[in-house]
C-alpha positions in Angstrom: -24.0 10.7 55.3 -21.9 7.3 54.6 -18.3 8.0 53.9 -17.9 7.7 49.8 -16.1 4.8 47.9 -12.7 6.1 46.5 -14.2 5.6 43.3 -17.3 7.3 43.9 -15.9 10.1 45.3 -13.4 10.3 42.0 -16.1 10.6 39.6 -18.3 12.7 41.4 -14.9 15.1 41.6 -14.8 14.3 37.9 -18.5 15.5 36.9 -18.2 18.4 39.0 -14.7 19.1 37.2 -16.5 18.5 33.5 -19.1 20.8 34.3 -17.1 23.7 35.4 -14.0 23.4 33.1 -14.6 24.6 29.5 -13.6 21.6 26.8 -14.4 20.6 23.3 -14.1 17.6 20.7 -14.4 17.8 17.6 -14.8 15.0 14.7 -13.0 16.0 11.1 -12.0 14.1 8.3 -11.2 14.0 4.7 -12.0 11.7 2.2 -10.3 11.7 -1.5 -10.4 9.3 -3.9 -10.5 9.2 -8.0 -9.3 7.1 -10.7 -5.7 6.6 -12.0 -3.7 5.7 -15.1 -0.2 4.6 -15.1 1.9 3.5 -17.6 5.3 0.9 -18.3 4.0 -1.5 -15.2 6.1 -4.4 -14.6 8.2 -5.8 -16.7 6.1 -6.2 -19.5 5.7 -2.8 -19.1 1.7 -2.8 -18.9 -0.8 0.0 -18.7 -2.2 0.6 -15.1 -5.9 1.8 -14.7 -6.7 1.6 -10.9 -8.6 3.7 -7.5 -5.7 4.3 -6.0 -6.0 2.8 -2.3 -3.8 4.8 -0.3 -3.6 8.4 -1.5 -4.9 11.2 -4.2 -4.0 15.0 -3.1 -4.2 14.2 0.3 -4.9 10.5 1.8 -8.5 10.0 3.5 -8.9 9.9 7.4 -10.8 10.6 9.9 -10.0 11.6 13.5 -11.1 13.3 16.9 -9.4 16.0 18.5 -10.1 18.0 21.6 -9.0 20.1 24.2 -10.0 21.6 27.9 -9.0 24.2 29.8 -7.2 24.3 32.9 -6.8 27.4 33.9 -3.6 29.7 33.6 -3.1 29.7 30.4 -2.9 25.5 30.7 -4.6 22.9 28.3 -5.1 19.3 28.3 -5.1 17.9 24.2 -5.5 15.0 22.7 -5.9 13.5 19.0 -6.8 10.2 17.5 -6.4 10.0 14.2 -7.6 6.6 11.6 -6.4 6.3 8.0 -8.3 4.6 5.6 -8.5 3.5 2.2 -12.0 4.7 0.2 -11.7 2.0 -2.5 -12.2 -0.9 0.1 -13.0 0.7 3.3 -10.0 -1.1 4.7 -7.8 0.6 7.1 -4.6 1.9 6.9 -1.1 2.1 8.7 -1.5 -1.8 8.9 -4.4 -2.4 10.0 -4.2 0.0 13.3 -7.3 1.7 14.7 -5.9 5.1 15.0 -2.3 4.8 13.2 -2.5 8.1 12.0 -1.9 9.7 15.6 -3.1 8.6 18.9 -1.6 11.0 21.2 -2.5 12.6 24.5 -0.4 16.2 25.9 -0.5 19.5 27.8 -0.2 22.8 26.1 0.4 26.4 27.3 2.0 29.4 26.4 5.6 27.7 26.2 4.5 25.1 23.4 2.7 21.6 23.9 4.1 18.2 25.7 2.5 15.7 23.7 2.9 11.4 24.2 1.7 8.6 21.8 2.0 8.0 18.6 3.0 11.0 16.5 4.0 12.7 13.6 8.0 13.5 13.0 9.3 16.9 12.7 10.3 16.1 9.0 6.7 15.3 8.3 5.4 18.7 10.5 7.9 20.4 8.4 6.7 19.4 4.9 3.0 19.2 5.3 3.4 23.3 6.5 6.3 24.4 3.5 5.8 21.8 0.6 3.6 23.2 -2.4 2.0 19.4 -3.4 2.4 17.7 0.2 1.0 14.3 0.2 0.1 14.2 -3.4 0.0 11.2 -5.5 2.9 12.0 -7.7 4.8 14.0 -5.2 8.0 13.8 -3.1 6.6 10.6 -1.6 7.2 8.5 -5.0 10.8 9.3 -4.1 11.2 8.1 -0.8 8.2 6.8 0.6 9.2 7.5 4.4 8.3 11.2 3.8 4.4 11.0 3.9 4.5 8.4 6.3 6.8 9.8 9.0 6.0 9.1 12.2 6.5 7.0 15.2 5.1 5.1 17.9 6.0 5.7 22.1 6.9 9.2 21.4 7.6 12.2 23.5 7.2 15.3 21.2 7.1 19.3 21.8 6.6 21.8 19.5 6.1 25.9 20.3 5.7 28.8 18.5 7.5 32.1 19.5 6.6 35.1 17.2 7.8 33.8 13.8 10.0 31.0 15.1 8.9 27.3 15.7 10.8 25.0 17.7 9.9 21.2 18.0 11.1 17.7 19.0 10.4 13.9 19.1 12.1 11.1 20.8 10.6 7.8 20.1 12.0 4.6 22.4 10.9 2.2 20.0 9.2 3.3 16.8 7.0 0.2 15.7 5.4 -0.7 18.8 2.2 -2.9 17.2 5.1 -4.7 14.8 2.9 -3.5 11.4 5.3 -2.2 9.8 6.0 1.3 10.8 6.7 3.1 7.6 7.1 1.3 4.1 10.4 0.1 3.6 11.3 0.4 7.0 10.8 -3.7 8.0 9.4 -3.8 11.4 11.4 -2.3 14.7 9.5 -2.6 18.1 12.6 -1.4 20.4 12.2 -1.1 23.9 14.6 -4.1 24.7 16.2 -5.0 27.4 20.1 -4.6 27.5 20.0 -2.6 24.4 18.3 0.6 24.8 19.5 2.3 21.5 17.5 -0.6 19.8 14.7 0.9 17.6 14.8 4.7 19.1 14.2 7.9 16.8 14.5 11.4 16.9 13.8 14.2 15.1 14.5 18.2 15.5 12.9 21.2 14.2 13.6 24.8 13.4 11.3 26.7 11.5 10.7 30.8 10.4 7.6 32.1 8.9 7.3 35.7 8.2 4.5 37.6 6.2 5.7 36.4 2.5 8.2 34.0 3.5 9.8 31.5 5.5 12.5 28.2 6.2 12.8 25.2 7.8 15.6 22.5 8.5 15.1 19.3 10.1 17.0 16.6 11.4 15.4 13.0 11.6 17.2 10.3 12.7 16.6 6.2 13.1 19.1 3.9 14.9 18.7 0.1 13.5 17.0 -3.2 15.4 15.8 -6.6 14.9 14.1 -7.0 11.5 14.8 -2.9 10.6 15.6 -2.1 7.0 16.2 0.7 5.1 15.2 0.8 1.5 15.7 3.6 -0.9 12.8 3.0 -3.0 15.6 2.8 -6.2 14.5 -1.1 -7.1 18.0 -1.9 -5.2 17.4 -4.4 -2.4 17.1 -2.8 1.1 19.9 -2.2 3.4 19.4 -4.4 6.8 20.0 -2.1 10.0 20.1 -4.9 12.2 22.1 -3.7 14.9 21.3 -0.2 16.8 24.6 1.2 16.0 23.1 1.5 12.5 21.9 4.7 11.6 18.9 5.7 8.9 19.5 9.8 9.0 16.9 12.6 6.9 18.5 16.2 6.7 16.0 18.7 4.9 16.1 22.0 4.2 13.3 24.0 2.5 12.4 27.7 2.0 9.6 29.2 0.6 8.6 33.0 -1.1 5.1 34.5 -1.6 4.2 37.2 -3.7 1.1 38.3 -6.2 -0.7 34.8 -5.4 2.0 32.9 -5.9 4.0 30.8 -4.0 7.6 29.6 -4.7 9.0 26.5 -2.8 12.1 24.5 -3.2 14.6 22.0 -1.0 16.7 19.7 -0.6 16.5 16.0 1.4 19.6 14.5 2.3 19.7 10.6 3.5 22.7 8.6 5.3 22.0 4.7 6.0 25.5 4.4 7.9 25.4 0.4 9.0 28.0 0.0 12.0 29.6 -2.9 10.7 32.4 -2.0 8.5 31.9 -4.7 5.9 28.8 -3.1 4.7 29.0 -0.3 2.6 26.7 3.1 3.9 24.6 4.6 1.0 23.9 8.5 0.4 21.4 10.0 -1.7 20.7 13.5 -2.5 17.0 14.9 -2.8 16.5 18.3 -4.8 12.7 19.9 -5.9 11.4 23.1 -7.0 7.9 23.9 -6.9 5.4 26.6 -7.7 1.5 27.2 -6.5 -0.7 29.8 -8.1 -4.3 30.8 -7.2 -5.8 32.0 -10.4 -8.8 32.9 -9.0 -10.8 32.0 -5.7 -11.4 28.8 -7.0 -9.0 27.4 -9.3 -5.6 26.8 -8.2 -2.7 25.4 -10.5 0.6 24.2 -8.8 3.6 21.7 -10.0 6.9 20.8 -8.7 10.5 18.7 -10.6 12.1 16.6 -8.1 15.3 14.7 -8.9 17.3 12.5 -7.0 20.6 11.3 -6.9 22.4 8.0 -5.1 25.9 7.8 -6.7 26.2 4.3 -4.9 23.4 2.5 -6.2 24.1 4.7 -9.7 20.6 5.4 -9.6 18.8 8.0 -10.6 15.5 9.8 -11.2 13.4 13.2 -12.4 10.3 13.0 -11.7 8.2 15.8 -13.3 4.3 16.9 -11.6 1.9 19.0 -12.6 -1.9 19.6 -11.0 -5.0 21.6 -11.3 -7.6 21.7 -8.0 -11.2 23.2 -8.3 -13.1 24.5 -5.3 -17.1 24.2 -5.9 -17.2 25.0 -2.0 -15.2 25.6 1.1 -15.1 21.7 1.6 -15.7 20.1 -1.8 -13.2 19.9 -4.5 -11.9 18.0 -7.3 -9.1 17.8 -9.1 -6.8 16.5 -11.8 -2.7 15.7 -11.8 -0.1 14.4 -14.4 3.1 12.9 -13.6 6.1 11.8 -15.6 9.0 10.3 -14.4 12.4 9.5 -15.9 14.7 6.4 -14.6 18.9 6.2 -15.2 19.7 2.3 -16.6 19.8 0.6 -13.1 16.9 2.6 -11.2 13.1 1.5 -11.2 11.9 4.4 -9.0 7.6 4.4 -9.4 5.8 7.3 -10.2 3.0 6.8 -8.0 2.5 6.5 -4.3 -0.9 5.6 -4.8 -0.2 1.6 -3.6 1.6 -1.3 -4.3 1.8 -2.8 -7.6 3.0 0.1 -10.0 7.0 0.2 -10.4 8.6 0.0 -13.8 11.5 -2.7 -14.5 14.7 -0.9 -14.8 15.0 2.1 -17.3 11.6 2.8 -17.4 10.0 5.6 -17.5 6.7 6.6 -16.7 3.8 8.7 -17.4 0.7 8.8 -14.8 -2.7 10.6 -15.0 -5.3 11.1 -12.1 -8.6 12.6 -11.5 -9.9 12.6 -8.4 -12.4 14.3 -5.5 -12.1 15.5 -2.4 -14.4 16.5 1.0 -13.7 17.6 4.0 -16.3 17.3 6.9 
């Protein structure tokens, strides 16, 4: 026979590899939309009736995720993950393909090496322990980062021992395709030359789960670059982070109690923006919430949370008060409804939804918000 072409021979190693190893891929998504009503819009403080594009109880997507066998316990994994909006079929996360997650790893016994773009621990840690999660009138109205944490040219691990979970990320520049990485964030591509603090983020993870209960803390930090902001979602203007000596830093702590089909859930956020330069002023705020989830039967499931939030230097302020109802007709179809009502101090215009643009109060206002919406998973 004639001696193969390196490239023959590597893909007939490659079929014979495919048809011996045991893999799968598999294509999921979810898909929830419904109509909303918010009130005191603008400064004429106008009634809102709007499909929300971005999110309801969960925000729609669709991905592919997969896995193969190596041998000795060893997996290669990989996810790619596409938001998108239902009302116009756009996409999300700025127009990127997959800006959910696009990420490719190993896995074994000792946890999983994963590189791409990727969730933060602060958003692994919320989306396990949080009774709304992602909701429309949710933590996210608060500080908009939280439902959108995550980060481009990431290294991540995360592994479970017994009840503990450990996990990491370490981004070296978190907005890679310059889209915006996270609202309120400005754009930060990193990576530079000369400056290799520029853009980076990390993020750490500890995490207990036991039968009926559990805790988690994280740690999530941003360093500053050309074009970064930080922006507190208060109606004050955004702090620049310029320089990477700037710092954007998350601290949450959360903990959680199950009993009788109910379960308890409460935390607290804590956020830093500590500029380097001394002639601009760093800004705290303080997150608190409560919340409480109840299956009343198989099907019907009530749960609500109060969030308020403090940041003494802005003198801003807000309680923000939630409420929702879910229906299962069947393991993948349900629908649901969800009130909201949120209270601003004088100087704060936090908005009551995180359901898109174009809904914050002026100043003072409060608001009131109503949603009904439906939900499938395939």
């Amino acid at each position: 026979m004639k001696k193969l072409s390196p490239l023959v021979a590597i893909a007939v190693c490659a079929l014979s590899g495919a048809a011996k190893a045991q893999s799968s891929v598999t294509l999921y998504g979810i898909i929830d939309t419904g109509l909303e009503y918010v009130s005191h819009v603008g400064a004429k403080g106008d009634g809102l009736v709007r499909m929300p594009s971005i999110t309801g109880s969960v925000p729609s997507r669709w991905g592919i995720r997969g896995s193969e066998d190596l041998g000795a316990g060893l997996k290669a994994i990989f996810t790619l993950e596409s938001g998108f909006n239902v009302r116009g079929g756009d996409m999300g996360q700025g127009g990127r393909l997959f800006g959910r997650q696009a990420w490719l790893g190993l896995s074994s016994n000792y946890g999983a090496l994963t590189f791409g773009r990727q969730y933060t621990m602060t958003y692994v840690a919320l989306l396990e322990n949080d009774v709304m999660g992602p909701a429309i009138y949710s933590l996210g109205s608060l500080d908009n980062y939280i439902p959108n944490a995550r980060s481009d040219n990431t290294v991540a691990y995360k592994g479970k021992f017994g009840g503990v979970t450990l996990g990491g990320t370490y981004s070296f520049g978190r907005d890679s395709a310059g889209t915006g990485n996270s609202p309120g964030q400005g754009t930060c591509a990193g990576s530079v030359p000369g400056d290799f603090q520029q853009c980076h983020q990390w993020s750490v993870m500890a995490k207990y789960d036991a039968q009926n209960f559990g805790a988690v803390a994280t740690y999530d930090q941003q360093r500053g670059g050309t074009n970064a902001a930080a922006n507190f979602f208060d109606g004050v203007a955004p702090t620049k982070i310029t320089s990477s000596g700037d710092k954007d830093t998350r601290v949450l702590l959360n903990a959680y109690v199950k009993f009788s089909g109910a379960t308890i859930s409460g935390g607290w956020l804590g956020r830093w923006v500590e500029p380097a330069a001394q002639t601009v002023s760093s800004v705290r705020s303080n997150l608190f919430y409560l919340g409480a989830g109840y299956q009343v039967t198989p099907f019907f499931i009530v749960d609500g949370t109060v969030y308020r939030i403090i940041n003494r230097v802005h003198d801003t302020r807000a309680t923000l008060s939630t409420v929702r109802a879910t229906y299962l007709l069947s393991k993948r179809t349900a629908v649901y409804g969800q009130l909201g009502y949120i209270t601003n101090s004088p100087r704060a215009s936090y908005t009551l939804s995180s359901g898109g643009a174009g809904s914050t109060p002026s100043a003072g206002a409060n608001q009131t918000g109503a949603m009904i919406g439906i939900r499938e998973l395939f």
